[in-house]
C-alpha positions, 0 to 999 in steps of 0.5 A, a space after each residue: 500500500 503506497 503511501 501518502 507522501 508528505 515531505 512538505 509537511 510544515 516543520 513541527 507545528 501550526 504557525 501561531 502568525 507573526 507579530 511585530 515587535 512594538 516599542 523599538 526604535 531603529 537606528 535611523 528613527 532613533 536619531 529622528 527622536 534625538 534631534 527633535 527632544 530636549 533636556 527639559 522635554 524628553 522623557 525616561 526612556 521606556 525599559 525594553 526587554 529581548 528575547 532571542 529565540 521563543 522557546 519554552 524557556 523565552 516563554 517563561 522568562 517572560 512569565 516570571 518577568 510580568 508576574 513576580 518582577 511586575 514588568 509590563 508585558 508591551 515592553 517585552 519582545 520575543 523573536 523566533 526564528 521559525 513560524 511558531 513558537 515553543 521550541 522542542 515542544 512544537 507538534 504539526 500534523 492531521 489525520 489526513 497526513 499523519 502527526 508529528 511530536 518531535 520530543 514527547 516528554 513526561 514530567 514530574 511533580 517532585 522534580 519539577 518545581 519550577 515548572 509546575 509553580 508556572 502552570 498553576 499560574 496559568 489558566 489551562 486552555 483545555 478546561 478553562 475553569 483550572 490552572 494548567 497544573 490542575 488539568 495534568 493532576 486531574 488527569 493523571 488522577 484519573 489515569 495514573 501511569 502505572 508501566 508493567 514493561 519499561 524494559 524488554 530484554 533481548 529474548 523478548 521478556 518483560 523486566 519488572 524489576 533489579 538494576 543488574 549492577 555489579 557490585 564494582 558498578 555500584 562502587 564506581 557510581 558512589 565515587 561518581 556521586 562524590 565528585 565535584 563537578 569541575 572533576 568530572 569535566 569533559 570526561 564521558 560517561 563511558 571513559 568514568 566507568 572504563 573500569 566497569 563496563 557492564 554499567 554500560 550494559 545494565 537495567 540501571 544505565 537502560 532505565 536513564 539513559 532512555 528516559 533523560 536522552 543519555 548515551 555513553 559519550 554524554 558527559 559524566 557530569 549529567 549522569 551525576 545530576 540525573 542520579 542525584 535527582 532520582 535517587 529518592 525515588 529508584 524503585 519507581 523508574 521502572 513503574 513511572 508512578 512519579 511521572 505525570 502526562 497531560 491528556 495532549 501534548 505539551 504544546 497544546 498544554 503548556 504552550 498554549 496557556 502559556 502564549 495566552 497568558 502573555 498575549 493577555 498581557 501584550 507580550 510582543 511576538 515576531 517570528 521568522 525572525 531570527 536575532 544574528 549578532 549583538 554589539 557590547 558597549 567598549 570596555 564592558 559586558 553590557 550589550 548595546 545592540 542587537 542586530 535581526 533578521 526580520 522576515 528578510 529585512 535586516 534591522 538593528 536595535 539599540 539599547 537603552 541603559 535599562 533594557 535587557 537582552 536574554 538568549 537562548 543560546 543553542 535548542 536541542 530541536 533546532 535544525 530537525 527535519 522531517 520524513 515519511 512512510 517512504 523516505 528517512 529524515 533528510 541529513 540537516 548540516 545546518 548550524 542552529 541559528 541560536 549556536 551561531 548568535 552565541 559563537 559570535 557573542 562568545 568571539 567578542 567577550 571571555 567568559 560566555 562559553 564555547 559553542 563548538 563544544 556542543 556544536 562541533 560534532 555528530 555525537 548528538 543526533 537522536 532520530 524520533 517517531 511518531 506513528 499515525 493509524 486508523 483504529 486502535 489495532 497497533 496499539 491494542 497490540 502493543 498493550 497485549 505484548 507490554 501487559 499494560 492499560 491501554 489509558 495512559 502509559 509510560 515509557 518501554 525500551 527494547 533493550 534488543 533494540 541496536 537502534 536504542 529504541 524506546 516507544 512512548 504509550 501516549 494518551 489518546 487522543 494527544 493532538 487536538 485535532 486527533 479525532 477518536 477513531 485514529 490513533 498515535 504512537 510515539 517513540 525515540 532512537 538513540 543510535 542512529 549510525 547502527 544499523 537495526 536488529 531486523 532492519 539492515 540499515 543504519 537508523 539515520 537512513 531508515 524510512 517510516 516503514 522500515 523503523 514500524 518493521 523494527 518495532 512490530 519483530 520486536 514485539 514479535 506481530 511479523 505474522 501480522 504486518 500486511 494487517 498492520 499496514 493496511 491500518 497505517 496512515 504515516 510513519 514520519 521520523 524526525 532527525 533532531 541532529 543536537 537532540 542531546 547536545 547540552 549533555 555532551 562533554 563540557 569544561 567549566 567554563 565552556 557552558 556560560 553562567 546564566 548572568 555574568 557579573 556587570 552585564 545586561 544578558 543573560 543564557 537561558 535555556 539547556 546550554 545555560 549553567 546552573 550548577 545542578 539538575 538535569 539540563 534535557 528536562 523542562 524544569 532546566 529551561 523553565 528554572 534558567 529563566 525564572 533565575 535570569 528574570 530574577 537575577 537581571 531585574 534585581 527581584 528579591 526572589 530566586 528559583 526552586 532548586 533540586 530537591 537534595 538527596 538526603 543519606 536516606 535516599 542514598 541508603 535506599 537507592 544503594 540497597 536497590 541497585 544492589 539487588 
């Protein structure tokens, strides 16, 4: 059965329109305004405040800056290079066609403490009558994610339980755990446990690596991070009982709600307009102007003493290509627009990072797929191998799976314009120069139909692959070539600081520094920014650190690794 083809499917996601920033004087009209005031008639310059790039962190710095630093919402200007925004979040597709979510994520209460204290801010744009945070609680009242297959093993079998740590393994990671972070620098995961390679091969490294987008040339230093985060709650990673979904993607949640909440409060937004340079007063780390591309047109913004420039600098979806039943996901070797802004602001000024660290390599590709059909019957076949409920699961790898494949038991419906007869699976591969178990290919040339194949061996329905086929309306992969970038080895000083001293920038976003958690999770972002707001506007307020673990959690987590 052919296949629609759909290479001209809009890059992820519907296009929230363009904007045009208010408020911004050009060079030419600046000097117009000089030449026409006084010292006795002008007025305090207005505070303008730039967002370079519209991401989820852009998105809630913005947040923090109107609700907690009491900014007005039309002195803030966000620019986005693509058409829409919400960065990784961004979803596209239809029934017709088949959908695409480039990054399905889950969340976590205990974890996401800054995330969450967002969402019951804002109105849920689903059900109206609650916050956001209510909406995701509710449902996963409702629907509780309670996994029975996280892991399946090479023959085929569910694993329900124990680490596979050897007594060595478990040694090497309470060293691990002991380290100063500064120790561990530019040493990948892989080189940390040279000495114990089986960590490699374990239920433990299975388990993380699938959930936090972390192979074996990650840096150590994230793995750190990682375990510290749930090493209160070991057991739990493979039931996902503290995990949380929302009924729709997070881009209908979160996203949403959240640009309602700030056009609400007349937040500026212009997209297909990308920020491409940015000037520094003499002598100083204070920016002056910045330099855009605005559909086209070049233009350049001068600041004023207190305005204030925030960047996201690197996105770990940007440069994503898309492809479909019939064709694997074009190769981009394109340099994000966001890297190239930071690798021109680092070139003028010490002190704010090195972007070919994170940039300069193929090591960070991750391909994703989602999985588009006309009934249930996939996925009632998925839930009969895994034994799971069919209403809200969580996450199961294949540890057979040379492709590292993970697929992800969404809701149904996930898409707002999904409509009840048609069905969508998610999944995630992190090895893409491999080639398959079944598929003798290496994942990074691998159509639609030939990434469905992999996975209906694995759960061992060949017998009922015509059946499956005839259901399909789209397989579409999508090759995100800096996936995990931000957890690629890094020196100290080669992630910037969110805000150095004397300046009027500030990083934000997965390629920020902040000294602890998880720089993949939305929780990162989210913190990032409400730390950069804070810090920037002088608001005595300071974001949500990570929950520390504490010598009982320690105790727990070594008596279950060792089991």
């Amino acid at each position: 059965m052919k296949k629609r083809t759909i290479a001209g499917l809009a890059a992820l996601g519907a296009i929230l329109g363009a904007a045009t920033a208010a408020g911004i004087v050009t060079s030419k009209k600046r000097k117009q305004l000089e030449l026409q005031g006084n010292e006795n008639k002008s007025l305090p310059p207005k505070r303008n405040i730039y967002f370079a790039g519209g991401g989820l962190a852009a998105l809630s710095g913005a947040y923090y800056l109107i609700r907690d630093c009491h900014v007005p919402g039309d002195s803030i200007h966000i620019f986005e290079e693509s058409g829409s925004v919400g960065g990784a979040f961004n979803v596209g597709g239809d029934c017709e066609t088949g959908f695409v979510c480039a990054a399905p994520k889950l969340l976590s209460v205990r974890n996401h403490a800054n995330l969450m204290d967002m969402l019951n801010g804002l109105k849920s744009a689903n059900l109206p009558d609650m916050s956001v945070k209510d909406e995701i609680i509710n449902f996963m009242n409702a629907n509780p994610i309670d996994e029975n297959a996280r892991i399946i093993d090479d023959e085929g079998n569910i694993v329900k339980s124990g680490f596979g740590m050897s007594k060595a393994a478990v040694k090497r990671v309470k060293i691990l755990l002991s380290e100063k972070d500064y120790m561990l620098s530019e040493r990948t995961i892989a080189e940390f446990f040279s000495e114990t390679p089986e960590f490699i091969e374990s239920n433990l490294w299975i388990l993380l690596s699938s959930a936090y987008m972390l192979r074996a040339d990650s840096s150590a230093v994230e793995l750190k991070h990682v375990i510290n985060c749930v090493s209160g709650e070991m057991n739990e990673l493979y039931t996902m009982k503290n995990s949380l979904r929302a009924q729709f993607n997070l881009q209908d949640t979160v996203i949403k709600a959240l640009v309602a909440f700030l056009r609400a409060h007349d937040v500026n937004f212009a997209t297909h307009c990308l920020v491409t340079d940015a000037d520094f007063e003499p002598e100083t780390d204070r920016i002056s102007a910045i330099h855009l591309n605005d559909n086209g047109t070049v233009k350049t913004f001068y600041l004023n003493e207190k305005d204030l420039f925030f960047v996201t600098n690197g996105s770990v979806s940007e440069c994503a290509t898309i492809g479909d039943y019939n064709y694997p996901a074009p190769v981009s070797g394109e340099l994000p627009g966001s890297a190239e802004l930071w690798r021109r602001i680092a070139e003028k000024r010490d002190g704010f990072g090195n972007p070919e660290a994170f940039y300069d390599t193929d090591e960070s590709d991750v391909i994703t797929f989602t999985i588009t059909s006309k009934s249930r019957m996939l996925l009632d076949i998925i839930n009969e191998f895994t034994q799971n409920a069919a209403a809200c699961g969580g996450l199961t790898t294949f540890a057979a799976s040379p492709w590292g494949m993970t697929i992800s038991n969404v809701p149904q419906p996930y898409f707002e314009n999904q409509t009840d007869d048609v069905t969508v699976i998610c999944g995630t591969c992190m090895n893409v120069d491999t080639e398959g178990r079944y598929v003798e290919k290496e994942l990074r040339y691998a159509s639609g139909a030939e990434i469905l194949f992999e996975l209906v061996k694995l759960i061992g329905a060949e017998d009922r692959w015509e059946e499956i086929t005839e259901d399909i309306i789209n397989v579409i992969p999508c090759a995100m070539p800096y996936a995990s970038a931000s957890s690629l080895p890094y020196s100290d000083e080669e992630k910037p600081i969110i805000v150095k001293e004397g300046s009027n920038m500030a990083f934000i976003g997965q390629f920020a520094k902040l000294g602890a958690g998880i720089s993949y999770s939305s929780e990162y972002a989210v913190r990032t920014a409400r730390e950069a707001a804070y810090r920037l506007t002088g608001t005595r307020k300071s974001s949500t650190p990570p929950p520390k673990a504490v010598m009982t959690s320690y105790i727990k987590m070594f008596k279950a690794l060792k089991k």
